[in-house]
PAVEXMAR-322403 format. One record per residue: x, y, z of N, C-alpha, C in turn. Coordinates in steps of 0.05 Angstrom, whole numbers, padded with zeros to 5 digits, always signed. Atoms other than C-alpha are relative to their C-alpha. Layout:
XYZXYZXYZ
...
//
This chain:
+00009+00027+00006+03268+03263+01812-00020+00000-00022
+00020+00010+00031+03230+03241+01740-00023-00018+00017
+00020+00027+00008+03166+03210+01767-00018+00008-00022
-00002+00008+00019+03133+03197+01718-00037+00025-00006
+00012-00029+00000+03086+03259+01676-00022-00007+00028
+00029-00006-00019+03033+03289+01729-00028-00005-00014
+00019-00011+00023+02983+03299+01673-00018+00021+00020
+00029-00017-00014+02923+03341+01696-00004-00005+00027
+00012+00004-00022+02907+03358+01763-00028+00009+00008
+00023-00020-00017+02840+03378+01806-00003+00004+00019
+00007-00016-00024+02820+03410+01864-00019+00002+00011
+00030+00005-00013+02770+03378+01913+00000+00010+00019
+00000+00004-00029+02743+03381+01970-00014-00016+00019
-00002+00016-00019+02736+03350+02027-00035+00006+00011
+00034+00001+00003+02656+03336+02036-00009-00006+00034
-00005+00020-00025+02662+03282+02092+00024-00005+00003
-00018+00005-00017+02709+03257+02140-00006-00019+00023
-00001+00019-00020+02699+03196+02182+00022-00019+00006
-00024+00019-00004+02743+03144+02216-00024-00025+00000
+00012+00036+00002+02717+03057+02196+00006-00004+00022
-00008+00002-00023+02762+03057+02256+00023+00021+00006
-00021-00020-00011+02823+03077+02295+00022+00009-00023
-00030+00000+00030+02875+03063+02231-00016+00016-00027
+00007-00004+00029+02831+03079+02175-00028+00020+00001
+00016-00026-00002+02802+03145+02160-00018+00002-00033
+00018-00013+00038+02747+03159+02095+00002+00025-00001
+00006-00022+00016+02753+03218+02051-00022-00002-00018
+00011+00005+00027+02697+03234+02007+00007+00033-00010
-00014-00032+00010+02724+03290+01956-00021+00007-00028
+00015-00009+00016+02675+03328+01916+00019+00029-00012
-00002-00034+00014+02684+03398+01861+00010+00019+00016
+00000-00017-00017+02706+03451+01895-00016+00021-00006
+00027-00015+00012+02658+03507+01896-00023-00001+00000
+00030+00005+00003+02600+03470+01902-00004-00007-00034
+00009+00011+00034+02605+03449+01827-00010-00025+00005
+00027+00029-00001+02551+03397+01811+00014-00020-00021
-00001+00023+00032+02584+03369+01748+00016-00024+00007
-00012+00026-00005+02614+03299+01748+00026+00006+00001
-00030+00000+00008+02690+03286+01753-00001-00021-00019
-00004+00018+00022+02724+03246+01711+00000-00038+00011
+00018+00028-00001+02701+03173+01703+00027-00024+00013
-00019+00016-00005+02733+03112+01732+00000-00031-00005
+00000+00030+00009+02743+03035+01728+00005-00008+00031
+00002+00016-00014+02744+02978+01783+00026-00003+00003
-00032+00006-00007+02816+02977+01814+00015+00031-00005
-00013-00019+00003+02837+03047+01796+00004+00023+00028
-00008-00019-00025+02871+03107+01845-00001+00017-00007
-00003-00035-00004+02876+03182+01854+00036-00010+00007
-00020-00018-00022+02941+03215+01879-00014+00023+00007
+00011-00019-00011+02926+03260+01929+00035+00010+00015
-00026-00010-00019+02986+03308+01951-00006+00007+00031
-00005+00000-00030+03005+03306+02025+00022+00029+00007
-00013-00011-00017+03047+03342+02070+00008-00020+00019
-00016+00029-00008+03108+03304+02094+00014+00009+00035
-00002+00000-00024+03128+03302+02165+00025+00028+00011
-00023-00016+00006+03191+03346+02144-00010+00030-00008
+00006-00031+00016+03149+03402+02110-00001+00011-00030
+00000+00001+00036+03160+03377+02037-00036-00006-00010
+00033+00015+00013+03095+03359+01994+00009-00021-00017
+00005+00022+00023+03086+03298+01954-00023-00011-00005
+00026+00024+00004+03039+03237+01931-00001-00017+00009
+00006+00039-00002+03006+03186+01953-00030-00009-00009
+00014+00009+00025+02960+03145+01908-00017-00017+00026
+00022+00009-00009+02892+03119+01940-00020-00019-00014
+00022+00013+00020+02844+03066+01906-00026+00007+00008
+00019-00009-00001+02782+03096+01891-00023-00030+00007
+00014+00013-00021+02725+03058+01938-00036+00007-00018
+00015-00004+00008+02658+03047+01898-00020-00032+00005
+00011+00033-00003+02606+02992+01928-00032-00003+00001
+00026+00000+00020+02547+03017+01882-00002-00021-00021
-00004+00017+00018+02526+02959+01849-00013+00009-00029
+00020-00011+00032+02487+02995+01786+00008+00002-00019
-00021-00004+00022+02516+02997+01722-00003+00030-00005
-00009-00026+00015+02557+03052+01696+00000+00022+00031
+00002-00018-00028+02561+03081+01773+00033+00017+00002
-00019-00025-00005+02626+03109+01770+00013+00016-00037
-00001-00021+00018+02621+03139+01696-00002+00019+00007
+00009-00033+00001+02603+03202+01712-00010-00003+00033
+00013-00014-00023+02606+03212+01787+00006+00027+00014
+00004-00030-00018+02596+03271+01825+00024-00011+00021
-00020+00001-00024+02648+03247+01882+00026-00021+00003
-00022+00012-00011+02706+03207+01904+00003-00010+00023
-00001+00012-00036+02717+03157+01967+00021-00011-00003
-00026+00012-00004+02780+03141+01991+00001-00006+00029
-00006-00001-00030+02806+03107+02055+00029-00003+00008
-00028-00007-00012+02871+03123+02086+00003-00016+00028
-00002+00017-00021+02900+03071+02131+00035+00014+00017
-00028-00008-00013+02954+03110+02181+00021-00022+00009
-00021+00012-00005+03019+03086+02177+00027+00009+00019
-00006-00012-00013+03053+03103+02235+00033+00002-00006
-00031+00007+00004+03127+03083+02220+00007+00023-00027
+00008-00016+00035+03113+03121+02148+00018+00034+00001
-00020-00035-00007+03149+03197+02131-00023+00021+00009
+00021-00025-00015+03079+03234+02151-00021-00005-00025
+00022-00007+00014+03034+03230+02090-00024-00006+00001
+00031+00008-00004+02974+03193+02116-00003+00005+00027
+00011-00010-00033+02976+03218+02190-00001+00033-00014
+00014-00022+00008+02974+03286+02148-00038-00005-00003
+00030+00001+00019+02910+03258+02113-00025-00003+00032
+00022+00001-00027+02881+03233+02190+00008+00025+00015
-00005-00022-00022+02905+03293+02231+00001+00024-00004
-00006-00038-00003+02911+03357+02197-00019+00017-00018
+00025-00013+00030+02858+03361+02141-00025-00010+00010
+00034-00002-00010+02781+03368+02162-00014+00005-00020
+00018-00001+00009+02720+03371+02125-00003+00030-00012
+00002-00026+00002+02716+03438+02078+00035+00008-00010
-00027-00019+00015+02793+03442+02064+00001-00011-00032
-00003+00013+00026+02816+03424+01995+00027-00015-00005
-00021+00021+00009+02863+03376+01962+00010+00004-00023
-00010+00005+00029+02902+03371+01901-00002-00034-00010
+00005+00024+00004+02885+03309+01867+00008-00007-00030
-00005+00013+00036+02910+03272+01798-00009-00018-00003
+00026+00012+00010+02861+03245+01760+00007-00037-00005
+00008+00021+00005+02845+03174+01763+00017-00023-00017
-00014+00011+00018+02891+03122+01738+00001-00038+00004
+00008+00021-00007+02882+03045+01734+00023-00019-00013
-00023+00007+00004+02946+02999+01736-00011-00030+00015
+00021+00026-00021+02895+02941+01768-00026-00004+00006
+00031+00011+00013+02835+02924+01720-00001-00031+00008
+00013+00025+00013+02797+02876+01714-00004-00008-00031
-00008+00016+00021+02803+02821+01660-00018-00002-00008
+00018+00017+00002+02747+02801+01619+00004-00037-00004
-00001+00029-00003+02736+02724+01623-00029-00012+00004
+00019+00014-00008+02687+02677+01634-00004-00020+00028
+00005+00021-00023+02706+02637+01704+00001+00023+00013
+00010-00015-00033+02696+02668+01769+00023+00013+00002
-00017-00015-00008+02730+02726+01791+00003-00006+00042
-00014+00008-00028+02769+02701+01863+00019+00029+00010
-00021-00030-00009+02787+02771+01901+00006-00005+00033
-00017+00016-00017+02835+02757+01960+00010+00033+00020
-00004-00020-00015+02843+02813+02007+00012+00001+00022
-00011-00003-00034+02889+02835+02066+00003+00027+00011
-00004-00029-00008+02875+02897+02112-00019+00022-00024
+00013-00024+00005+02866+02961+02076+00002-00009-00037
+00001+00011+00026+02885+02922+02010-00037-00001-00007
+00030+00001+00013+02804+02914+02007-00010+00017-00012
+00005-00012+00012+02800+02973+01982-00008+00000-00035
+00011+00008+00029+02804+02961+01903-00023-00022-00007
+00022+00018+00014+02780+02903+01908-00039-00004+00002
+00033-00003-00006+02709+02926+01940-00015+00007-00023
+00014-00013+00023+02706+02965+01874-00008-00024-00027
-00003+00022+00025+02721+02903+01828-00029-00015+00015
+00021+00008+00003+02665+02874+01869-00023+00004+00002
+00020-00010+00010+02613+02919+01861-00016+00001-00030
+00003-00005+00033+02628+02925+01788-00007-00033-00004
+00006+00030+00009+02625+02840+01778-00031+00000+00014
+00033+00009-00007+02554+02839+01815-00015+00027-00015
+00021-00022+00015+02529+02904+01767-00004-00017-00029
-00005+00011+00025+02553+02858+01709-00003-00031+00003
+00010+00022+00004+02526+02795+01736+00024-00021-00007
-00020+00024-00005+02593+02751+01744+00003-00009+00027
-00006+00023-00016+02610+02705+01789+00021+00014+00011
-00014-00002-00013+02647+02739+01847+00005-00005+00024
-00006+00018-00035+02684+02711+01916+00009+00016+00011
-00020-00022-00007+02715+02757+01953+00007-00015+00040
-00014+00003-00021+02765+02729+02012+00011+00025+00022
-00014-00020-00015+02781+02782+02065+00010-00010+00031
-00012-00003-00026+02831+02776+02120+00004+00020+00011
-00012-00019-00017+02852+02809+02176+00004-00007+00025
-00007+00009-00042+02872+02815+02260-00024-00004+00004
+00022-00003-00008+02805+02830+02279-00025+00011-00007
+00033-00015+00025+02731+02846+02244+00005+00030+00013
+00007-00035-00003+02732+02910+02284+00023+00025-00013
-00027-00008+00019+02800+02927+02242+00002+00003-00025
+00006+00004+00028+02771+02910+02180-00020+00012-00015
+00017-00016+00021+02749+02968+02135-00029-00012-00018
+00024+00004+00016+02684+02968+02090-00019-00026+00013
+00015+00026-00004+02663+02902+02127-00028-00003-00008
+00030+00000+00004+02590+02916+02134-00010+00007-00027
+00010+00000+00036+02579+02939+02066+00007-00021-00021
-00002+00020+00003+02610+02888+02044-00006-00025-00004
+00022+00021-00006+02574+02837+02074-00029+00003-00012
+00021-00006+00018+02513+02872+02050-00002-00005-00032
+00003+00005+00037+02536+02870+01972+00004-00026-00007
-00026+00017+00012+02571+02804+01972-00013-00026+00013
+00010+00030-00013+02533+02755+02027+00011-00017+00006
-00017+00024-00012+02545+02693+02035+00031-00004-00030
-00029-00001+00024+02606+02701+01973+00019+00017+00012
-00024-00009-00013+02641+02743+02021+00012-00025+00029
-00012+00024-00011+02689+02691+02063+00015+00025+00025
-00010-00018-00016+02719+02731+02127+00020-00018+00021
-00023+00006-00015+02781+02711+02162+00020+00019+00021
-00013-00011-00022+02798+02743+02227+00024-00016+00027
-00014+00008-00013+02857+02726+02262-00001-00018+00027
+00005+00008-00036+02836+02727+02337-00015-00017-00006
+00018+00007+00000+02780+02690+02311+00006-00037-00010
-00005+00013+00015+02819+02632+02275+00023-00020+00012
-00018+00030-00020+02863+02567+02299+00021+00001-00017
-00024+00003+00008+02915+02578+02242-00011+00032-00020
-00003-00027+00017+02928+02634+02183-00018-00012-00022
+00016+00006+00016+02876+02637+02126+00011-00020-00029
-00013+00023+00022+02885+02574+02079+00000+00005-00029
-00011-00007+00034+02910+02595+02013+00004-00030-00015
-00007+00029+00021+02929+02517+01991-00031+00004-00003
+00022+00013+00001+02855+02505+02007-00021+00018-00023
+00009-00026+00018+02831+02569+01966+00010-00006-00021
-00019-00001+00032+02880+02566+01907-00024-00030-00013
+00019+00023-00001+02853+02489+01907-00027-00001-00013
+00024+00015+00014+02787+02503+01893-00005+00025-00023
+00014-00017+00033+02794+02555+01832-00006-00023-00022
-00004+00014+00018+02778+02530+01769+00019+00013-00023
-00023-00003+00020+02825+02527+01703-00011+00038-00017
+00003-00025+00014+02788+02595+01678-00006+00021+00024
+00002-00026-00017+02783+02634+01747+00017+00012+00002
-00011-00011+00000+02814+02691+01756-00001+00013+00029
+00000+00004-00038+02848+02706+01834+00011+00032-00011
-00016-00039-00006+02861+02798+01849+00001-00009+00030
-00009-00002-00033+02904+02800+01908+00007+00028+00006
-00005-00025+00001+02919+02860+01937-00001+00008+00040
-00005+00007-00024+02943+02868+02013+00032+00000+00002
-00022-00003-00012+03011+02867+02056+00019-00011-00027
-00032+00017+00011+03085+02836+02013-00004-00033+00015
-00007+00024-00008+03076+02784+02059-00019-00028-00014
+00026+00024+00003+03001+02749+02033+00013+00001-00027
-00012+00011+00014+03030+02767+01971+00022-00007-00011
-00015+00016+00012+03092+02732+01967-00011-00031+00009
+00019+00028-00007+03052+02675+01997-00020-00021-00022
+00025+00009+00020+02997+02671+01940+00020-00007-00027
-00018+00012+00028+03057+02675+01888+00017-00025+00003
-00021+00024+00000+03100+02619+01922-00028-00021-00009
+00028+00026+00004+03021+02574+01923+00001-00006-00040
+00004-00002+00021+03019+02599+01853+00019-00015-00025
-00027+00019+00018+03084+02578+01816+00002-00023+00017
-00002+00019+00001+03082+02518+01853-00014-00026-00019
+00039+00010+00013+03011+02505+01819+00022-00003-00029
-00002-00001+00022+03050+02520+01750-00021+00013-00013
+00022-00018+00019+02991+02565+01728+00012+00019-00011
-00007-00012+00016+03000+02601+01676-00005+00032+00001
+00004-00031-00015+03016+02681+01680-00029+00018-00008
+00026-00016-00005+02963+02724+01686-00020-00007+00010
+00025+00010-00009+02916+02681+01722-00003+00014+00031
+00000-00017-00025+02940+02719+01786+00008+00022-00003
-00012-00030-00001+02940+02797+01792+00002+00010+00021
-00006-00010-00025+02965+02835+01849-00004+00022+00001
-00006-00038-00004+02972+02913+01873+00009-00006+00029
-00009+00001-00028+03009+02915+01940-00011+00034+00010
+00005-00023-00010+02973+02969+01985+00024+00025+00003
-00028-00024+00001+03048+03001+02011+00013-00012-00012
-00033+00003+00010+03117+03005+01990+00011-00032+00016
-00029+00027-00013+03166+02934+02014+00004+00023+00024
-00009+00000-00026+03175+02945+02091+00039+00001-00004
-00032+00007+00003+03255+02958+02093+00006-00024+00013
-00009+00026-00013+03292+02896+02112+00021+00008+00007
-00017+00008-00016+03330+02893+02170+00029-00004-00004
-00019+00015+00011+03376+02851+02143+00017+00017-00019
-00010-00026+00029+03399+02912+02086+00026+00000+00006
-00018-00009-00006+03464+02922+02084+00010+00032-00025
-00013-00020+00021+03508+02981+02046+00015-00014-00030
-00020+00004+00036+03536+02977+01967+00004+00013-00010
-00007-00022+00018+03566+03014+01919-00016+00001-00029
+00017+00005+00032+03526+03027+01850+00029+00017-00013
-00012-00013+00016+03578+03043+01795-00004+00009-00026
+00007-00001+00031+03559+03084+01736+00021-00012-00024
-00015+00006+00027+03587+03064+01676+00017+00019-00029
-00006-00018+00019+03593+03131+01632+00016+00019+00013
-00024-00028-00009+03634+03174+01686+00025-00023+00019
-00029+00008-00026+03668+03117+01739-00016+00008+00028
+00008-00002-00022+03622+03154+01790-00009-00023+00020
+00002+00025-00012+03620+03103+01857-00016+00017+00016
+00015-00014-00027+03553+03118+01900-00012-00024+00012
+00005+00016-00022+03540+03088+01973-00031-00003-00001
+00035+00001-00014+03465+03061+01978+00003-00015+00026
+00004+00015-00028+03456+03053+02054-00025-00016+00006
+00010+00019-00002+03419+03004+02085-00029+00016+00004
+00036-00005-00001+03353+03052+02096-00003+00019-00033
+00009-00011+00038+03356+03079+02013-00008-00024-00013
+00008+00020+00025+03332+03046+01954+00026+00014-00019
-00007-00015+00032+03381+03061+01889-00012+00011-00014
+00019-00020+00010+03330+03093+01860+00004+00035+00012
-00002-00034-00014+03334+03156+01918+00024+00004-00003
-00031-00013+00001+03415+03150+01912-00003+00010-00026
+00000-00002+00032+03406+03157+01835-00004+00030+00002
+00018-00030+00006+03363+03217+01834+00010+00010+00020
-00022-00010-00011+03401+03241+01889+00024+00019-00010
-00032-00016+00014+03463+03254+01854-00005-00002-00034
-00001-00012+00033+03428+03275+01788-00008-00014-00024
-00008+00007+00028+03419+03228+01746-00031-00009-00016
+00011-00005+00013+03344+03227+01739-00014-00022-00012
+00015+00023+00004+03317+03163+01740-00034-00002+00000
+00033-00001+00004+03237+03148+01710-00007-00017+00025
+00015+00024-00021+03193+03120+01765-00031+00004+00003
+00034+00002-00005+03118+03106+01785-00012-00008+00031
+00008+00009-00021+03100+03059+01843+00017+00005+00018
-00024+00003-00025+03160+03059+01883-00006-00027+00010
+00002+00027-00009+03139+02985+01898+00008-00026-00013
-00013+00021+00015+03170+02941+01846-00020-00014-00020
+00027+00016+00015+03101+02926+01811-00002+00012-00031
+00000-00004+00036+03107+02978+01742+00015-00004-00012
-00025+00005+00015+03177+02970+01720+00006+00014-00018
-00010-00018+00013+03186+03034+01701+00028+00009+00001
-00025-00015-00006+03248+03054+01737+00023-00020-00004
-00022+00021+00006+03288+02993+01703+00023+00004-00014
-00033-00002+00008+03365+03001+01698+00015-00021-00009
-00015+00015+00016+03409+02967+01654+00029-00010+00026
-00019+00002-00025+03463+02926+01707+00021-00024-00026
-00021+00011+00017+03532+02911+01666+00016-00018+00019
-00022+00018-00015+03567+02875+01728-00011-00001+00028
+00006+00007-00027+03551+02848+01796-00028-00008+00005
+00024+00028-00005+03494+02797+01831-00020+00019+00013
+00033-00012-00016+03424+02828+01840-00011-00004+00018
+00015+00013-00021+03379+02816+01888-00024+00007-00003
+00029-00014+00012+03309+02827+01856-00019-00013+00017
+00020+00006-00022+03255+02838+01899-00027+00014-00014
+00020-00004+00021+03211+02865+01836-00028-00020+00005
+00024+00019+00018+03144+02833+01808-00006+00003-00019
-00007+00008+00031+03164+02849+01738+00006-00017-00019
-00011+00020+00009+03209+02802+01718-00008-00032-00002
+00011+00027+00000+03207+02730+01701+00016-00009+00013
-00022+00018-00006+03253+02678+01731+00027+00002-00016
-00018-00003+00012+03292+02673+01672+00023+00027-00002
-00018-00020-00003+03300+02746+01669+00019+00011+00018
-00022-00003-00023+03327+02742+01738+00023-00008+00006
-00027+00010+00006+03378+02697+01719+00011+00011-00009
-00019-00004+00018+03403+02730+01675+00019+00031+00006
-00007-00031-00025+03409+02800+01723+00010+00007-00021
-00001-00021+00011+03414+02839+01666-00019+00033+00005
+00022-00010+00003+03359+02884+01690-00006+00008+00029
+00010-00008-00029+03339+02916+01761-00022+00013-00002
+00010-00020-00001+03295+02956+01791+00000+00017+00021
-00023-00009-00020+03322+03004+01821-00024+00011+00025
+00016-00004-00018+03260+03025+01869-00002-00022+00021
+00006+00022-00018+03258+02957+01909+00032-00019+00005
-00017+00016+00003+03320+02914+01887+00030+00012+00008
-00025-00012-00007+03388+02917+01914+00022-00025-00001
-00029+00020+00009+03461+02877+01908+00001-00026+00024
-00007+00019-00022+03473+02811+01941+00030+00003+00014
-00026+00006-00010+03544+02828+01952+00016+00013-00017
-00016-00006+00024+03594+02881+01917-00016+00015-00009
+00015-00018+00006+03580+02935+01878-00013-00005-00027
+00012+00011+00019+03538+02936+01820+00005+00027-00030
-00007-00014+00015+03557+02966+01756-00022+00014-00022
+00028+00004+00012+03498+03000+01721+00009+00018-00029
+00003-00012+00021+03491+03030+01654-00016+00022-00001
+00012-00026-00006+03483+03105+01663+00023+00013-00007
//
């Protein structure tokens, strides 16, 4: 499988080790060795990969947003450490019940350096950050960094229950009365997004970042609004939940005739690289639109956040990590 280069790796270790709670475990990853010198610098919304160990016995990645809720300027230029929180996903192939269950304080990690795919904008209206679950992660960093730099930040966080809900207390400490808290048990309906969207103004800027579900919710509020793109940015914590509903299709290349079955628990993407052929990819969630295949025949079913409308009309274009056929096989250009 082509994902996409590694560049440079390093080799921390594991400093601390606490659980916020039962789901969600902190790493803090320092030098190994006891080296004092800084790692490499970061931004407000950016991740690590940290390789795992998969339930099977393979290794891979999984990508963490670096957790920084120092308000000082220039706090994560040059720091000495790394905080990450790992929210176990039980349904998942093993890589974050590795990270809670088999790695302790003192082992080491492989880690790739720092990469940010979910900045912050500059602007002048209020930065509106919208949080669900372990999604708070980035955005704790975006709001450290807006109160070191003296903007105007809100920060919405949902969830089931406060005692479920990562970073809370610090949180509350950086953010006050500008942090808004929406707990389920606690609540007579689901947190009001009309009523939120509602009161931005024409130059605020809304980071969501949480379940598929809040955000296909904030995008339906959003294109109803007609606001114009870029005024909402996302990062979905996991991968699209498989759907149920999936059925089997055939993908047909185009340069041999080869016909391959994607079953209802693959993506085209894993049949692809599967049988060779070597497809680029990044997120695996439909958000970079790296792994986009050219489709010469048959009805898409794009479940991306690349594309535009138009371009979905026109289903010239997939992606093969998330999206799959309404019906019939799909003819791709390969």
């Amino acid at each position: 499988m082509s994902k996409i280069a590694l560049g440079p790796q390093l080799t921390l270790q594991i400093a601390e080790a606490r659980f916020l709670n039962p789901s969600v475990r902190c790493l803090l990853l320092r030098p190994a060795n006891h080296n004092s010198s800084s790692l490499p610098g970061f931004t407000a919304g950016a991740h690590i990969g940290i390789q795992v160990r998969l339930a099977n016995g393979d290794k891979d990645w999984r990508q963490y947003s670096l957790i920084n809720l120092n308000p000082l300027p220039d706090a994560t230029s040059q720091p000495v450490e790394y905080l990450v929180a790992i929210r176990l996903e039980s349904e998942g192939r093993g890589g974050s019940r590795y990270l809670h269950e088999q790695v302790k304080v003192g082992d080491y990690l492989k880690v790739k350096l720092p990469r940010n795919d979910f900045p912050l904008a500059p602007g002048s209206g209020r930065i509106v950050l919208l949080a669900g679950g372990i999604g708070v992660t980035p955005l704790a960093s975006m709001a450290a960094h807006c109160v070191s730099e003296g903007r105007h930040v809100t920060m919405h966080y949902a969830g089931r229950q406060r005692t479920s809900m990562a970073l809370l207390p610090e949180l509350q400490s950086l953010l006050g009365e500008n942090l808004h808290v929406h707990a389920d048990d606690e609540s007579a309906g689901p947190l009001d997004l009309n009523g939120l969207l509602d009161r931005c103004g024409p130059l605020d800027q809304v980071y969501v970042c949480g379940p598929q579900s809040l955000l296909d919710a904030v995008l339906a509020q959003v294109q109803a609004r007609q606001w114009e793109p870029g005024r909402v940015r996302f990062e979905l914590f996991a991968a699209p939940a498989s759907s149920e509903n999936n059925c089997s299709f055939d993908v047909v290349l185009s340069s041999s005739g080869q016909r391959l079955t994607v079953p209802p628990n693959k993506t085209v993407l894993a049949v692809l690289n599967e049988a060779g052929c070597d497809v680029m990819f990044d997120c695996e969630r439909g958000e970079c639109g790296v792994c986009a295949v050219e489709v010469l025949e048959g009805v898409v079913d794009h479940r991306d956040y690349v594309l535009s409308e138009l371009e979905r009309l026109h289903g010239r274009v997939m992606h093969a990590c998330v999206s799959r056929s309404k019906g019939g096989p799909l003819v791709l250009k390969m």
